[in-house]
SEDREN-601337 format. One record per residue: x, y, z of N, C-alpha, C, O, CB in turn. Coordinates in steps of 0.2 Angstrom, whole numbers, padded with zeros to 4 digits, always signed. Last residue first. Glycine has a CB too. Example, Ala and Ser with C-alpha at 12.3 -4.5 7.8 and 13.67 -1.06 7.14 Angstrom:
! residues 2
+0064-0011+0035+0068-0005+0036+0064+0000+0039+0067+0006+0040+0070-0003+0029/+0066-0028+0039+0062-0022+0039+0066-0016+0039+0071-0017+0042+0057-0022+0045/
***
This chain:
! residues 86
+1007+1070+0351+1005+1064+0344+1006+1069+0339+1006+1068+0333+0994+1060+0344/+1015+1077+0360+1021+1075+0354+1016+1069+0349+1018+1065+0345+1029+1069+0358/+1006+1077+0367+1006+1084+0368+1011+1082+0360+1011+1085+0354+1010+1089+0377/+1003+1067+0377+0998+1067+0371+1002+1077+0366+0999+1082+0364+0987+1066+0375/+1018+1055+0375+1012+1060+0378+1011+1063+0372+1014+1063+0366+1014+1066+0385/+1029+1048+0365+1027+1050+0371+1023+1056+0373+1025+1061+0371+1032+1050+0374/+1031+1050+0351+1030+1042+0354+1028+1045+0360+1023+1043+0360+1036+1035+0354/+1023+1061+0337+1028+1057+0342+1027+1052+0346+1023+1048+0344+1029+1060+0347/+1019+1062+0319+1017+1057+0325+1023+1058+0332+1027+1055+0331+1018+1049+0322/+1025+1058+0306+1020+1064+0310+1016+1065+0316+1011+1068+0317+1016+1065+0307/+1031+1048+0301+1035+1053+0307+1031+1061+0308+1033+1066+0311+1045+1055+0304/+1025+1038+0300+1025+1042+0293+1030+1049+0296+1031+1054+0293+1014+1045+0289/+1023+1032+0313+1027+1028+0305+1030+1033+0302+1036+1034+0301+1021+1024+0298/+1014+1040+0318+1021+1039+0320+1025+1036+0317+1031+1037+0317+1021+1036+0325/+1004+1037+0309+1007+1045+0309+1013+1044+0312+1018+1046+0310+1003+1051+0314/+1003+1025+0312+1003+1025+0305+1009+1034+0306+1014+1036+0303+0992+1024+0301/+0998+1025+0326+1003+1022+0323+1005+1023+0317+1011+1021+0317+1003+1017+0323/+0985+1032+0324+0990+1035+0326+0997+1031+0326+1001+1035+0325+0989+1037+0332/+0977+1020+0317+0980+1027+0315+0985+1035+0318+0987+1040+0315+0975+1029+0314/+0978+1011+0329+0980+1011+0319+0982+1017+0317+0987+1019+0315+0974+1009+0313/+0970+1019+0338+0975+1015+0339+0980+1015+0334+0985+1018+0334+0973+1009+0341/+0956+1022+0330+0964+1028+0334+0970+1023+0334+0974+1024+0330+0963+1031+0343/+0955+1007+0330+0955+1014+0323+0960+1018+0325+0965+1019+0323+0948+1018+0322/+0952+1004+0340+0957+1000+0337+0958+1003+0329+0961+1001+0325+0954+0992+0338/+0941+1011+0346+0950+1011+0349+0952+1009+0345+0958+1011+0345+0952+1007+0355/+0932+1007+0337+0934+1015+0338+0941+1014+0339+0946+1015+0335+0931+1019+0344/+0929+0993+0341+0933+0996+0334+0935+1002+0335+0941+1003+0334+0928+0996+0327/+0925+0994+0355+0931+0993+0354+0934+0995+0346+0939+0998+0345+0932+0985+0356/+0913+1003+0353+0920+1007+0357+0926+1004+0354+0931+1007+0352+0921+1007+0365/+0906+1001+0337+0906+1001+0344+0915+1002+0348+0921+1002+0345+0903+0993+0346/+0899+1017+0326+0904+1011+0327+0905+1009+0337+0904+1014+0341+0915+1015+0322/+0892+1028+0323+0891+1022+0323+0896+1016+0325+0894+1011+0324+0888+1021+0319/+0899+1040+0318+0901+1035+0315+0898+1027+0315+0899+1022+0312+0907+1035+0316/+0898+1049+0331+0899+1050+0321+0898+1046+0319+0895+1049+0314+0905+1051+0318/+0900+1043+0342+0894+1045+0339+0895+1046+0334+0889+1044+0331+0892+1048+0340/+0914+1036+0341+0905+1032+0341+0899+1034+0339+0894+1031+0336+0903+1031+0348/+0920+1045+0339+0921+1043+0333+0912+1039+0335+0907+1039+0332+0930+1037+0330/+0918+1053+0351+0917+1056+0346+0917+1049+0339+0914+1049+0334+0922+1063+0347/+0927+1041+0359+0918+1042+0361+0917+1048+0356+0911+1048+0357+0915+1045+0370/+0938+1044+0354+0936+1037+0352+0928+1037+0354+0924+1033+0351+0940+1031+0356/+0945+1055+0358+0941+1055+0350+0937+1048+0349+0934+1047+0344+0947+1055+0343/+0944+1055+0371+0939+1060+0366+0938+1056+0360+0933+1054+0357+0942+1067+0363/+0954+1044+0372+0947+1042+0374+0941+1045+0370+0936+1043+0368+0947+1043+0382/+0964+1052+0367+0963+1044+0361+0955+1043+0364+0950+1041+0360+0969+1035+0364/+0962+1069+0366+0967+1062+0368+0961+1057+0367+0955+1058+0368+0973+1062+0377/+0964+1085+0357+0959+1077+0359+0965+1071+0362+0970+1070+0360+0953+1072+0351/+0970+1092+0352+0971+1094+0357+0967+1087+0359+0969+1084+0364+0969+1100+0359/+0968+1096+0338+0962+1101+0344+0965+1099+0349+0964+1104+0354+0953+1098+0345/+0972+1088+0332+0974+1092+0329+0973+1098+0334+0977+1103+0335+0971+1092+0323/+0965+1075+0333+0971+1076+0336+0976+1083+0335+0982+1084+0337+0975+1071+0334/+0952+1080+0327+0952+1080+0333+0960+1080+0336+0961+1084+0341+0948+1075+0335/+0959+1076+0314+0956+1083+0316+0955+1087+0322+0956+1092+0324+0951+1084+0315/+0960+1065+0314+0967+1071+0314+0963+1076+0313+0966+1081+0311+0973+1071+0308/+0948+1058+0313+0953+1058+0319+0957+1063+0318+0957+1067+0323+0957+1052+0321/+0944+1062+0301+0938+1064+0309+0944+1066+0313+0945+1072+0316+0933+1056+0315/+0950+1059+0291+0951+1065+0292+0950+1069+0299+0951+1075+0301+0949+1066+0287/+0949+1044+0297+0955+1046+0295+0956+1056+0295+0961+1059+0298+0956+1042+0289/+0937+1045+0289+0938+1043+0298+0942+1047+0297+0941+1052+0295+0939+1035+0302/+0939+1047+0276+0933+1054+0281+0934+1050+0287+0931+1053+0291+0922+1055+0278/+0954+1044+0273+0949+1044+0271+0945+1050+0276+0947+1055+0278+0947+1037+0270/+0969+1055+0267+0966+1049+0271+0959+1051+0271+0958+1057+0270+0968+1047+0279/+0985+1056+0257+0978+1056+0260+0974+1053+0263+0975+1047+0262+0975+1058+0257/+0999+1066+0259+0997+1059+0260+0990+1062+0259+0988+1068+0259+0999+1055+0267/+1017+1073+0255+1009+1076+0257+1006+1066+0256+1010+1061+0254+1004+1084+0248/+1029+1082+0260+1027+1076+0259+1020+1077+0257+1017+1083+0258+1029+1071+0264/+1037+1092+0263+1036+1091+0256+1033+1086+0254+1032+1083+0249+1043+1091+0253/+1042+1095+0275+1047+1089+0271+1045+1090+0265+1049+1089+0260+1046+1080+0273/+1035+1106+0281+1043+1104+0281+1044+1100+0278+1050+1101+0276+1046+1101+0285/+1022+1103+0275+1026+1109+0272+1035+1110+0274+1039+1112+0271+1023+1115+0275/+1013+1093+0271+1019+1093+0276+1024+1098+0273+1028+1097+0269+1024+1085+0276/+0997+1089+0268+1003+1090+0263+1006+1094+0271+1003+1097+0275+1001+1097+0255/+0983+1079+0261+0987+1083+0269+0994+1084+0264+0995+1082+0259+0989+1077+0279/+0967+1078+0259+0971+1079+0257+0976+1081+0261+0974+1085+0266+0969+1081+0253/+0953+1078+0261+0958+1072+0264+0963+1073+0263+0967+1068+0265+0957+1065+0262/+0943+1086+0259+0944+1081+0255+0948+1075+0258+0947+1069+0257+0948+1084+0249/+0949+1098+0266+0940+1097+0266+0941+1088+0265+0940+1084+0269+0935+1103+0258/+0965+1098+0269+0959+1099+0265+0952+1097+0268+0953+1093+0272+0960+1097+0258/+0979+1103+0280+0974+1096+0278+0967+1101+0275+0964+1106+0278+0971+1090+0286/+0996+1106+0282+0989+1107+0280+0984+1102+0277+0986+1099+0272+0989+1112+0276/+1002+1104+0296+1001+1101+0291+0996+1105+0288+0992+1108+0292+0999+1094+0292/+1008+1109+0309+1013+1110+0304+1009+1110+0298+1010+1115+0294+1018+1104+0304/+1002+1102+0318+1000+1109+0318+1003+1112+0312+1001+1117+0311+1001+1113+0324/+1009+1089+0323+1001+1089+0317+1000+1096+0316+0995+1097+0312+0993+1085+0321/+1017+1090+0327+1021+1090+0323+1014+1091+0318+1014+1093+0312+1026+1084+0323/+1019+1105+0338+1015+1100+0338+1016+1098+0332+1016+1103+0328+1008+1100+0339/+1034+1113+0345+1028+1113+0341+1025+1106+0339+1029+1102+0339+1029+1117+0335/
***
């Protein structure tokens, strides 16, 4: 199972890890992208969806996903290989 299908995430930003008990929050990017990773998006989707959302140019986009999928992999909500374990 997808480790992001586990979570429950609020309107707000709010996320909470019903296995560990953990919970975190992130901002309205932050909420964009795990939403999309949530759907199934791999890094290119969400990075031409954050452009238009958000106005931002490709390279910041990438380098947003980029960050923030590292961070989940930190936080061990995240896997390291293919898009099926982000």
């Amino acid at each position: 199972m997808n480790k992001l299908n586990r979570l429950a995430i609020s309107e707000e930003g709010f996320i909470f890890d019903p296995e560990t008990g953990n919970s975190f929050t992130v901002n309205k990017t932050g909420l964009f992208i795990l939403n999309l990773l949530k759907e199934g998006k791999d890094v290119e989707d969400i990075v031409e969806a954050l452009t238009e959302e958000f106005e931002v140019d490709r390279e910041e986009a990438t380098r947003d996903v980029t960050d923030f999928i590292e961070q989940l992999r930190l936080l061990g909500l995240a896997g390291r290989e293919g898009k099926e374990n982000v």
